[in-house]
C-alpha positions in Angstrom: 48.6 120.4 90.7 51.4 123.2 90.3 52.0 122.5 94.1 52.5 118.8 94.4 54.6 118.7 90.9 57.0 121.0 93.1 56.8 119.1 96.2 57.3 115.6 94.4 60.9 117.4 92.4 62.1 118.0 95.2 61.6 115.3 97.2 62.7 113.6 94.5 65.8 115.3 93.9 66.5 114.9 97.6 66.4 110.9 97.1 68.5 111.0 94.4 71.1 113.2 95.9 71.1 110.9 99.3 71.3 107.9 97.0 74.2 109.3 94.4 76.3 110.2 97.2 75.7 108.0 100.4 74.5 104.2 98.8 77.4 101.6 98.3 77.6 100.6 95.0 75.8 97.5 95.2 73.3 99.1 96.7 73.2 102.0 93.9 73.1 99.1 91.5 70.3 97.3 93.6 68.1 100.9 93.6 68.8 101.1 89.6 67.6 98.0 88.9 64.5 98.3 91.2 63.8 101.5 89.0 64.6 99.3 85.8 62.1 97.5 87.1 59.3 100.1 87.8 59.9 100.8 84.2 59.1 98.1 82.8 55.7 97.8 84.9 54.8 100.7 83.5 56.5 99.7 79.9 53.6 96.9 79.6 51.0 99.0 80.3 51.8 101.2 77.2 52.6 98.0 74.9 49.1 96.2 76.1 51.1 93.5 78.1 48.8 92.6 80.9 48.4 90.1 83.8 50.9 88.2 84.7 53.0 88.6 82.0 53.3 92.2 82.6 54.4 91.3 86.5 56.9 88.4 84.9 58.4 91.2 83.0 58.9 93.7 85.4 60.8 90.8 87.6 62.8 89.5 84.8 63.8 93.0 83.7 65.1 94.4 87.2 66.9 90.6 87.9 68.6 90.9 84.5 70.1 94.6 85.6 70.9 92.7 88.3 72.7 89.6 86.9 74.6 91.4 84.4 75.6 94.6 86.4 76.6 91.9 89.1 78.4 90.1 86.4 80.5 93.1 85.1 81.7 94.5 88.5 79.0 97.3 88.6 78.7 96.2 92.0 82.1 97.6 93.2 84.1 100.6 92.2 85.2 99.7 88.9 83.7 97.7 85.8 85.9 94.5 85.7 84.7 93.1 82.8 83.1 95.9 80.4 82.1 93.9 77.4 78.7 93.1 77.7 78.3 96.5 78.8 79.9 97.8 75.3 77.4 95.4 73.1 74.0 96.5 75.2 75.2 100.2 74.4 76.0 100.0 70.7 72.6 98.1 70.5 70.7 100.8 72.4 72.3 103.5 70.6 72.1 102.1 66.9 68.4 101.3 67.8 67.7 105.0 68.8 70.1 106.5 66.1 68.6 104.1 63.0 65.9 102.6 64.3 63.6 105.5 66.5 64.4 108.1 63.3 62.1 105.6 61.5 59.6 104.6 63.7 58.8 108.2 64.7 58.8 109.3 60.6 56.1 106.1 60.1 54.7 105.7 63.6 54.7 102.2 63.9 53.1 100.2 67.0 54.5 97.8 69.5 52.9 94.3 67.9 53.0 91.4 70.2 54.4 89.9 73.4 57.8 89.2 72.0 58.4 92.3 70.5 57.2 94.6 73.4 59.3 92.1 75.6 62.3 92.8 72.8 62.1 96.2 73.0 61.4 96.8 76.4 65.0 95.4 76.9 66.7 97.3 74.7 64.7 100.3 76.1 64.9 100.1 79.5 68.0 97.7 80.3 70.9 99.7 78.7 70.2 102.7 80.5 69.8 101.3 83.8 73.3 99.6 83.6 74.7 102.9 82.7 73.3 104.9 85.6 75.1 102.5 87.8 78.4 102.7 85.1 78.4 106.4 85.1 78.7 106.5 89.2 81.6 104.5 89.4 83.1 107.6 87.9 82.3 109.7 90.4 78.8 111.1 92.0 79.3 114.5 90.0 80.1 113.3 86.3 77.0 110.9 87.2 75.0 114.0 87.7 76.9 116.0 85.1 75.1 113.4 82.4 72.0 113.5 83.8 71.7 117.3 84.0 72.3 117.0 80.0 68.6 116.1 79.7 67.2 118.3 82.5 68.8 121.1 81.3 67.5 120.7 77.2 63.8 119.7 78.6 64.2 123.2 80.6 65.6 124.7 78.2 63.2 124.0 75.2 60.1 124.5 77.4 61.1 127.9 78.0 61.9 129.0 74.2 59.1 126.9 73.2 56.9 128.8 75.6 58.9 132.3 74.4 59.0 131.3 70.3 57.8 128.5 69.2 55.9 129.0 66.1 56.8 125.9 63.7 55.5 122.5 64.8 58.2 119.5 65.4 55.8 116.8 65.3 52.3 117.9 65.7 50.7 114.3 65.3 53.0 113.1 68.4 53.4 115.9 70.4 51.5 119.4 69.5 53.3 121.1 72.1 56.8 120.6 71.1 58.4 123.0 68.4 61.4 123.8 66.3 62.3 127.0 68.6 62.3 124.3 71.9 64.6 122.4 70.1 67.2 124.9 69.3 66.7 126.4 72.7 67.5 122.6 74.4 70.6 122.7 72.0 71.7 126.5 73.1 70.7 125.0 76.8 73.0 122.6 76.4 75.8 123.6 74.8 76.4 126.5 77.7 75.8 124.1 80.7 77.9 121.2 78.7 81.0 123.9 78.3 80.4 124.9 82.0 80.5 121.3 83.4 83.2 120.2 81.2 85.8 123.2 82.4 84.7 122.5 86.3 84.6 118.7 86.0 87.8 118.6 83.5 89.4 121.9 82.8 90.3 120.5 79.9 92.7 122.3 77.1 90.3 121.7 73.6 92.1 122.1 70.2 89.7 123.7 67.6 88.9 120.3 66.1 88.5 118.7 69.9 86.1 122.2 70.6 84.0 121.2 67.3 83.8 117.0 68.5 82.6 118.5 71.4 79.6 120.7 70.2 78.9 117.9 67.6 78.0 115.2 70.7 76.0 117.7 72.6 74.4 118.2 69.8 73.8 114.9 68.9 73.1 113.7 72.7 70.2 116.4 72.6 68.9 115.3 70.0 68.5 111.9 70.6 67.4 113.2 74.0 64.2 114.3 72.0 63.5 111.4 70.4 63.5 109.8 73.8 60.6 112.4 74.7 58.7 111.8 71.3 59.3 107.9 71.4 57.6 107.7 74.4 54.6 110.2 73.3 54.1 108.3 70.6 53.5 105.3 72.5 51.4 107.0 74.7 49.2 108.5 71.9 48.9 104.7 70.4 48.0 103.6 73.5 45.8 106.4 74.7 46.9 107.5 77.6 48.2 110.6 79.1 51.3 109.8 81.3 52.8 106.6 82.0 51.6 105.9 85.3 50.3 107.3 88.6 53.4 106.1 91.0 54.9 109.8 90.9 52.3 112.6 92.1 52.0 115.5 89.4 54.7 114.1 87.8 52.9 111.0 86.3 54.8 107.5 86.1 58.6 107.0 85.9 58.7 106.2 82.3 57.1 109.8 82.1 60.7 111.2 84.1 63.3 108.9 82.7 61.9 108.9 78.9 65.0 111.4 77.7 67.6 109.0 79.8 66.7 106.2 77.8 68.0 107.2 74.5 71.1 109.4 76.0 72.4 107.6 78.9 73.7 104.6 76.8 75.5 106.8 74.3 77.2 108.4 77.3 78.2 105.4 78.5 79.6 104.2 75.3 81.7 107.4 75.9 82.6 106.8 78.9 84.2 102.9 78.1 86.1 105.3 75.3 87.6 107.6 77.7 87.9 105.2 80.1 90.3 102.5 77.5 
């Protein structure tokens, strides 16, 4: 198992490198969509849509990434019109900064078509425009965002494994602790202030320094309510990863769970930066 978790990383880091670097834009955008769409696939599995609604979803989903990442210039080299792109990202990220808090605290259940179809979108849409967003800033500050999750998933299974004693949510994921937590946040904060000087070099003031550990912060932990979110579902559900389409690995919902709930938020920064 231990082998073909490694070889399927790094094949997969391999595709994504080759696809970061060397696609056009529209074709990133078309490959982001496509994964959008994977998603959602295995998004109706966990919310009990089946059939051919579950197909009609999965379609809809990746032609909607499509239509509106089309629509605001995400096929080109700059966001023409970034709008729509603004009100899909506030929505994401006041549903995973209000809304998640909640749902974890009470563990409620996906309840009907229209709601898993509701959620689903904002879910799994917002975060797929943003991968193709974040690119048109470069291949690297792309990467630089993403690394924000692999980095506090790394980082919190190793001081998890080292010392973790106190439980963060044992009824959703026994494995996950306190110590993990702080570790992903200690994780981050070093790689963040690394990236940040070799991407930006940038001179902070204290106050700018103290924004700055305050989003990390905040990004990793809504990057672990991503991770929780989807255990959650999975527990409800009863199942133990997502899918199968990724050997050792699981599905793609299993991969991207931490990108759902962060990549929006970066994007939001990102249209900030970028006024």
């Amino acid at each position: 198992m231990l082998r073909t978790r490694i070889i399927t990383a790094l094949l997969l880091l391999v595709a994504l490198l080759g696809a970061v670097f060397y696609l056009p834009p529209a074709g990133w955008l078309l490959l982001c969509c496509a994964v959008c769409g994977a998603a959602a696939w295995e998004w109706g599995g966990l919310t009990g849509i089946g059939g051919v609604p579950r197909v009609v979803l999965a379609v809809l989903l990746a032609l909607a990434g499509l239509v509106v990442g089309g629509g605001v210039g995400l096929g080109g080299e700059v966001a023409s019109t970034p709008y729509p792109l603004l009100a899909l990202y506030a929505l994401s990220g006041a549903f995973w900064l209000v809304v998640v808090p909640l749902w974890l605290r009470r563990k409620w259940r996906v309840s009907g078509l229209p709601a898993a179809v509701a959620i689903g979108v904002i879910v799994l849409l917002p975060p797929a425009l943003a991968l193709a967003h974040l690119r048109q800033f470069g291949p690297w500050v792309l990467l630089a965002a993403l690394a924000i999750c692999w980095v506090a998933d790394i980082a919190a299974y190793f001081s998890g494994r080292a010392f973790g004693r106190r439980k963060l949510a044992p009824a959703i994921s026994p494995g996950k602790s306190w110590e993990g937590v702080y570790g992903a946040v200690a994780g981050v904060l070093v790689y963040g202030a690394l990236a940040n000087w070799l991407l930006f070099a940038p001179a902070f003031s204290p106050l700018g320094a103290l924004l700055f550990v305050l989003a990390l912060t905040g990004i990793t932990a809504v990057s672990v309510m991503g991770d929780l979110f989807e255990s959650l579902l999975k527990r409800q559900a009863g199942i133990k990863d997502s899918g199968t389409l990724l050997p050792g690995h699981g599905g793609i919902l299993d991969r991207i769970d931490s990108l759902t709930s962060t990549l929006p938020l970066v994007g939001l920064a990102a249209l900030w930066f970028a006024r």
